[in-house]
PyMOL CGO cylinders between C-alpha atoms (Angstrom):
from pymol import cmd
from pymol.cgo import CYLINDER

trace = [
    CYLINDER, 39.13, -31.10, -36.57, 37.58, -32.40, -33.10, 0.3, 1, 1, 1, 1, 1, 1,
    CYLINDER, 37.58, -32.40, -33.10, 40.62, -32.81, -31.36, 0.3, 1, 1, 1, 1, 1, 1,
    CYLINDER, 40.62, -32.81, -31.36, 41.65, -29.00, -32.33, 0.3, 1, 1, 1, 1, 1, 1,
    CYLINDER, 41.65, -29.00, -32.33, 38.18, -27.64, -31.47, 0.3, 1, 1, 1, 1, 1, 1,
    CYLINDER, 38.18, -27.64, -31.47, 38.04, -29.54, -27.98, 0.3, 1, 1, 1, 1, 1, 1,
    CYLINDER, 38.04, -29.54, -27.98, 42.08, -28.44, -27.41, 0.3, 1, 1, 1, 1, 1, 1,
    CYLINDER, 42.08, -28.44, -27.41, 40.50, -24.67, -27.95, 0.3, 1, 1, 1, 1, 1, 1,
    CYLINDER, 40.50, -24.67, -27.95, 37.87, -25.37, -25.51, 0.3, 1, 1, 1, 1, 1, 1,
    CYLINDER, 37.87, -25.37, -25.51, 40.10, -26.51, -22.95, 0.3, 1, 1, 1, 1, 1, 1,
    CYLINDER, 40.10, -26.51, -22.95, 42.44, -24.05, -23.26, 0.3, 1, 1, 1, 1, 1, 1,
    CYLINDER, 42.44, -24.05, -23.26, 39.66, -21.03, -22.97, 0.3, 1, 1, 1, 1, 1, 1,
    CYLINDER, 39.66, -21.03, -22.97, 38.35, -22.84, -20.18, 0.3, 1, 1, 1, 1, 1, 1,
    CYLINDER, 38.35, -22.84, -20.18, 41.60, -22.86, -18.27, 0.3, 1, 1, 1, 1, 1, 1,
    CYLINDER, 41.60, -22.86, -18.27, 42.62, -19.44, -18.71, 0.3, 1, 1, 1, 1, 1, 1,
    CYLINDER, 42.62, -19.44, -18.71, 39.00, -18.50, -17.60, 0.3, 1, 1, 1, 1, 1, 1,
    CYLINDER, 39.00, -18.50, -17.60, 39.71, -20.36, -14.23, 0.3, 1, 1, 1, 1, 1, 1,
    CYLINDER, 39.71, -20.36, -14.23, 42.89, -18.19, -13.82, 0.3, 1, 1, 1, 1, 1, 1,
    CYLINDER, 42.89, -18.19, -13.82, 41.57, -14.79, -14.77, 0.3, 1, 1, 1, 1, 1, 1,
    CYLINDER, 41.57, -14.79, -14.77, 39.78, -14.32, -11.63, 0.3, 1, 1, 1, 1, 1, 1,
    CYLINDER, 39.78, -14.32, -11.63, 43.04, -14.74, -9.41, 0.3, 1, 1, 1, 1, 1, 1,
    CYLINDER, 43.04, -14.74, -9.41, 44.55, -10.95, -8.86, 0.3, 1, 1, 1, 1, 1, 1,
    CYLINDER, 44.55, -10.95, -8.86, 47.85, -10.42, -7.04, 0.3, 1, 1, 1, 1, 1, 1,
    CYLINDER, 47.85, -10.42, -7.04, 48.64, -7.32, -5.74, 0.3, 1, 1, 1, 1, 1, 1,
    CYLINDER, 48.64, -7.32, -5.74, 52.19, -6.14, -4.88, 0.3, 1, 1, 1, 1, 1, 1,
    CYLINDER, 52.19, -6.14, -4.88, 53.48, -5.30, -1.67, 0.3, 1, 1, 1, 1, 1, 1,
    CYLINDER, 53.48, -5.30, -1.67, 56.64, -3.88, -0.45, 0.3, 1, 1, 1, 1, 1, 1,
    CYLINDER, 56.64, -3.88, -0.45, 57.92, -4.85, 3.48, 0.3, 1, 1, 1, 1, 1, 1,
    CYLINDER, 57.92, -4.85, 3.48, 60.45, -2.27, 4.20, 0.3, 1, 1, 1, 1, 1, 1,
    CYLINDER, 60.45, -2.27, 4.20, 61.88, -4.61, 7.14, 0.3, 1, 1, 1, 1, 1, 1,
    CYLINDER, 61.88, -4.61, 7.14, 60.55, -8.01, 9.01, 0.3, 1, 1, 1, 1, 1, 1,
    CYLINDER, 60.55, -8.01, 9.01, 56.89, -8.71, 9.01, 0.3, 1, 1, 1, 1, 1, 1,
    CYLINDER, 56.89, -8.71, 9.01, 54.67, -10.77, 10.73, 0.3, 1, 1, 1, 1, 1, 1,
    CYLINDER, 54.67, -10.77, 10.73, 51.52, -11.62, 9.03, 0.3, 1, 1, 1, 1, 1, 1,
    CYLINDER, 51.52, -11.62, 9.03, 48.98, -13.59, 11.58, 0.3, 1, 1, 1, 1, 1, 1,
    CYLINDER, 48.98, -13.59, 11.58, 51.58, -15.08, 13.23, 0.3, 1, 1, 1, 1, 1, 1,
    CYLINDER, 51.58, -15.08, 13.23, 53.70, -16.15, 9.79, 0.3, 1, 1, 1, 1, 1, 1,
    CYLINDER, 53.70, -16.15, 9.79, 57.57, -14.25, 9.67, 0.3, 1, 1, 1, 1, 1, 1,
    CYLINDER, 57.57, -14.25, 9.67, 58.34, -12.61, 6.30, 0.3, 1, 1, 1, 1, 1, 1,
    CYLINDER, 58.34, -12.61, 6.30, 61.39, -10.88, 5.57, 0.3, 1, 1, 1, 1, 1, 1,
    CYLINDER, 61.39, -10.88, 5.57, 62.03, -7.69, 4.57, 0.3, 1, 1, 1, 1, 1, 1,
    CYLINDER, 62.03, -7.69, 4.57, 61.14, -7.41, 0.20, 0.3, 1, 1, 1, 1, 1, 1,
    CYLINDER, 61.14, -7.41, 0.20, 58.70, -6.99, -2.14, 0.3, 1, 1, 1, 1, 1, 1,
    CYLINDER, 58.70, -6.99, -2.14, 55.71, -9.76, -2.48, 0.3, 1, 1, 1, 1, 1, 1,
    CYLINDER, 55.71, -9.76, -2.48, 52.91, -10.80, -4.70, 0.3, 1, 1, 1, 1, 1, 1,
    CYLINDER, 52.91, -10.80, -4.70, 49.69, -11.05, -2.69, 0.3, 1, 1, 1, 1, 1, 1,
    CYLINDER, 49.69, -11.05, -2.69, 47.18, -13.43, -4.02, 0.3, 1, 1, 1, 1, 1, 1,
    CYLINDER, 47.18, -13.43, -4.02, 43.76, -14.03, -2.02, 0.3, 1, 1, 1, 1, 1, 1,
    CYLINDER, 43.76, -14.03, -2.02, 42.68, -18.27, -2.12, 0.3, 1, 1, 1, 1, 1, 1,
    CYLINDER, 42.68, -18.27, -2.12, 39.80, -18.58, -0.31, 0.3, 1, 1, 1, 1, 1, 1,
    CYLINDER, 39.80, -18.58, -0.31, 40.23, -18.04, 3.78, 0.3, 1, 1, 1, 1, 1, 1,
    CYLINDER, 40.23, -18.04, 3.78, 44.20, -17.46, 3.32, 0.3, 1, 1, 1, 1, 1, 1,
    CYLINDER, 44.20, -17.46, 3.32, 46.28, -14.64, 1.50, 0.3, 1, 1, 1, 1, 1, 1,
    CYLINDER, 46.28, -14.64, 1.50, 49.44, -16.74, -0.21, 0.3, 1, 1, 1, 1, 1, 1,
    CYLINDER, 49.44, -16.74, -0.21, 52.71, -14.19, -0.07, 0.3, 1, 1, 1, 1, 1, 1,
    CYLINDER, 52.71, -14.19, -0.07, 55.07, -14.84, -2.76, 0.3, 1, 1, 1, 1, 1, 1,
    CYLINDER, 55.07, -14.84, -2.76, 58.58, -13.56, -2.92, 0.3, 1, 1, 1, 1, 1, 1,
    CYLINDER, 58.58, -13.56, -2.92, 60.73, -12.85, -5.98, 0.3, 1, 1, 1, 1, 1, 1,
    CYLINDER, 60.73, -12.85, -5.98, 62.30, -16.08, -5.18, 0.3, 1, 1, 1, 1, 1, 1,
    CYLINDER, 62.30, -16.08, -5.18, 58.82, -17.89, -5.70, 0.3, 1, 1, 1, 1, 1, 1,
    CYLINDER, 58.82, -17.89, -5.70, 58.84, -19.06, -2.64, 0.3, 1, 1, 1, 1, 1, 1,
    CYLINDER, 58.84, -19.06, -2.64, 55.29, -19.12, -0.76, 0.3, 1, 1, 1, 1, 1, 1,
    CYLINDER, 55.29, -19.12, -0.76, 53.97, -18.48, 2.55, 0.3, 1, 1, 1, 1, 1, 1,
    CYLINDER, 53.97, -18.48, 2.55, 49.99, -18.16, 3.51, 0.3, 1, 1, 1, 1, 1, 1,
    CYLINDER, 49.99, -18.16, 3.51, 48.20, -16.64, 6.18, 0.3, 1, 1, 1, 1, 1, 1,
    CYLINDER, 48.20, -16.64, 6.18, 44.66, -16.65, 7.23, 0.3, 1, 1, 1, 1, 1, 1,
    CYLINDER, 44.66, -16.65, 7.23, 43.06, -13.35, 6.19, 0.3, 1, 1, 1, 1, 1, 1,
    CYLINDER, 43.06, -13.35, 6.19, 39.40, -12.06, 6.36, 0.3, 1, 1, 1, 1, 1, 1,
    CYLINDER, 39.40, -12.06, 6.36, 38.33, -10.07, 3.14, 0.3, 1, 1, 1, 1, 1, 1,
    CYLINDER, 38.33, -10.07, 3.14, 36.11, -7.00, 3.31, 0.3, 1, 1, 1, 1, 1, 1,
    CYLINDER, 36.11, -7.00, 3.31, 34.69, -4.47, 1.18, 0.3, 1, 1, 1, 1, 1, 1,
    CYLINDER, 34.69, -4.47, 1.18, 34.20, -0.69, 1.97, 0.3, 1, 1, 1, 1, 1, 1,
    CYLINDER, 34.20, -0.69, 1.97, 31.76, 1.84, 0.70, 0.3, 1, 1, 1, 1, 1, 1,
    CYLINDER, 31.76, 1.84, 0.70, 34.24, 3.43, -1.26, 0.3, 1, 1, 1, 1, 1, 1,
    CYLINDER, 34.24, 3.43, -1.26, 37.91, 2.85, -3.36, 0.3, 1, 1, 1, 1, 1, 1,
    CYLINDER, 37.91, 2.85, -3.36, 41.09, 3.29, -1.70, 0.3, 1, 1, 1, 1, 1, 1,
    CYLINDER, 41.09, 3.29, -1.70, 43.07, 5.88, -3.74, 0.3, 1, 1, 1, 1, 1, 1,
    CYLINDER, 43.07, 5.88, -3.74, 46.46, 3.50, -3.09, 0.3, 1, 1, 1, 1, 1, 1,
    CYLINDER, 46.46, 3.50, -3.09, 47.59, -0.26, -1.91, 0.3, 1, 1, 1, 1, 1, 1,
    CYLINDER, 47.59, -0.26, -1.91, 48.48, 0.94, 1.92, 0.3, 1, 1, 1, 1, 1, 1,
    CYLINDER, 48.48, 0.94, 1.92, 50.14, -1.50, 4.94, 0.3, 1, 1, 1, 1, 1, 1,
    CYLINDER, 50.14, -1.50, 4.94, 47.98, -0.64, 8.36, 0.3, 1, 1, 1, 1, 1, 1,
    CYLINDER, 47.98, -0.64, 8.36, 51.25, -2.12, 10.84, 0.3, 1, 1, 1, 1, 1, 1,
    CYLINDER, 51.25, -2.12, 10.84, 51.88, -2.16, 14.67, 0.3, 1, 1, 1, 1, 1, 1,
    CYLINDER, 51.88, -2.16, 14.67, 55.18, -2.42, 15.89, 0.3, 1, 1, 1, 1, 1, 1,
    CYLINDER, 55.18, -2.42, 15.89, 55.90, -5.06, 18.34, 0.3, 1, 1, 1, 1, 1, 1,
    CYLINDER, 55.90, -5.06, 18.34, 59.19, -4.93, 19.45, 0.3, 1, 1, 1, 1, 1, 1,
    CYLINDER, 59.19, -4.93, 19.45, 61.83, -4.97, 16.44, 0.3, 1, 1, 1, 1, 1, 1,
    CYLINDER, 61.83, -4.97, 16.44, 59.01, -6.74, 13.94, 0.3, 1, 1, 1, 1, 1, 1,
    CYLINDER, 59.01, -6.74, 13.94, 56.33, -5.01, 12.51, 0.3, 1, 1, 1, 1, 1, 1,
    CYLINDER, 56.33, -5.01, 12.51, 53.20, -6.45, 12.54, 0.3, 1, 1, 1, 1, 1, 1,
    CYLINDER, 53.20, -6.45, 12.54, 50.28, -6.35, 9.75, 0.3, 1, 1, 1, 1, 1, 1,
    CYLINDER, 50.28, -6.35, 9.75, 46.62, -5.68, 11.07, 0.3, 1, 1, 1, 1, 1, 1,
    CYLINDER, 46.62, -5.68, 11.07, 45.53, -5.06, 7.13, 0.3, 1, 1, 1, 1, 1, 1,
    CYLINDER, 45.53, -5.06, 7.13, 46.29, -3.98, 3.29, 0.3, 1, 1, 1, 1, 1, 1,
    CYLINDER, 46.29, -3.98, 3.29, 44.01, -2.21, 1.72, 0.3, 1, 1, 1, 1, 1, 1,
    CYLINDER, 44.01, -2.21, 1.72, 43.98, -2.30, -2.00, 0.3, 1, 1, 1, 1, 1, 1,
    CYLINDER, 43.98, -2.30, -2.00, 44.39, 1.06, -4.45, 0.3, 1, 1, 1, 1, 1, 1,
    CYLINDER, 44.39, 1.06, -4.45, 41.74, 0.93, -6.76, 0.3, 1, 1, 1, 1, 1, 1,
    CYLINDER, 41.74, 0.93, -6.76, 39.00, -1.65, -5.23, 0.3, 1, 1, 1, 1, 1, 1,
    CYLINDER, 39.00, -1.65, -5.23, 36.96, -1.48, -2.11, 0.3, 1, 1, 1, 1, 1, 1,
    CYLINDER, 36.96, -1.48, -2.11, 39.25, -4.23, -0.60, 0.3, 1, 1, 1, 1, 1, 1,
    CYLINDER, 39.25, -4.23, -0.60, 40.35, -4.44, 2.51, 0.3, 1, 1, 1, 1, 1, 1,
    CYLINDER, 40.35, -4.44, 2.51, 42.10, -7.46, 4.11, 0.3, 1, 1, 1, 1, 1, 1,
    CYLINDER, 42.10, -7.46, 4.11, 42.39, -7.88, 7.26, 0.3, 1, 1, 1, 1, 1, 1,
    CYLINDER, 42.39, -7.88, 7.26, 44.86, -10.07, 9.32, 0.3, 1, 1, 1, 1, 1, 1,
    CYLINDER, 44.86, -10.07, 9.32, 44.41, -11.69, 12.80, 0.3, 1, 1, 1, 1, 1, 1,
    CYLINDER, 44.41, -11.69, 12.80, 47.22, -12.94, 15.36, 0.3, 1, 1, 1, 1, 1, 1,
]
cmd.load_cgo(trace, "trace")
């Protein structure tokens, strides 16, 4: 009875540490550069840990960049891409998150 009671604990615990985590999906219509990090062109889960946002592809294959979080006064109506060009690569300044105040924003 112990051992099943602490298992339940454990488990509640764990899934508690992983509720916080959000990803947010984001589509690159061609090559990206993300503070200096290459991406290809496709569609990626964007998770925020800590000072870095971690880009995974459908392949599950990682890449993180730094990234500064902010918070505006009110909620963006959609999850937009604010990009420069820079030559043939496009280059992302931010992503702003539909539905939240978020705003990430992405340095060189």
């Amino acid at each position: 009875m112990k051992k099943s009671l602490v298992l339940g604990v454990v488990l509640s615990l764990s899934s508690l540490c992983f509720a916080g985590q959000k990803s947010y999906d984001v589509i690159f219509s061609s090559a990206t550069t993300v503070s200096g990090v290459k991406l290809p062109a496709g569609e990626y889960k964007v998770k925020v840990d800590g000072a870095n946002a971690v880009f995974t592809d459908s392949k599950s294959k990682s890449v993180s960049a730094p990234v500064k979080v902010e918070n505006g006064a009110k909620k963006f109506a959609y999850t937009a891409v604010d990009a420069s060009k820079e030559g043939t690569v496009d280059k992302v300044n931010a992503i702003e998150i539909g539905g939240s105040t978020t705003r990430l924003e992405f340095t060189k």
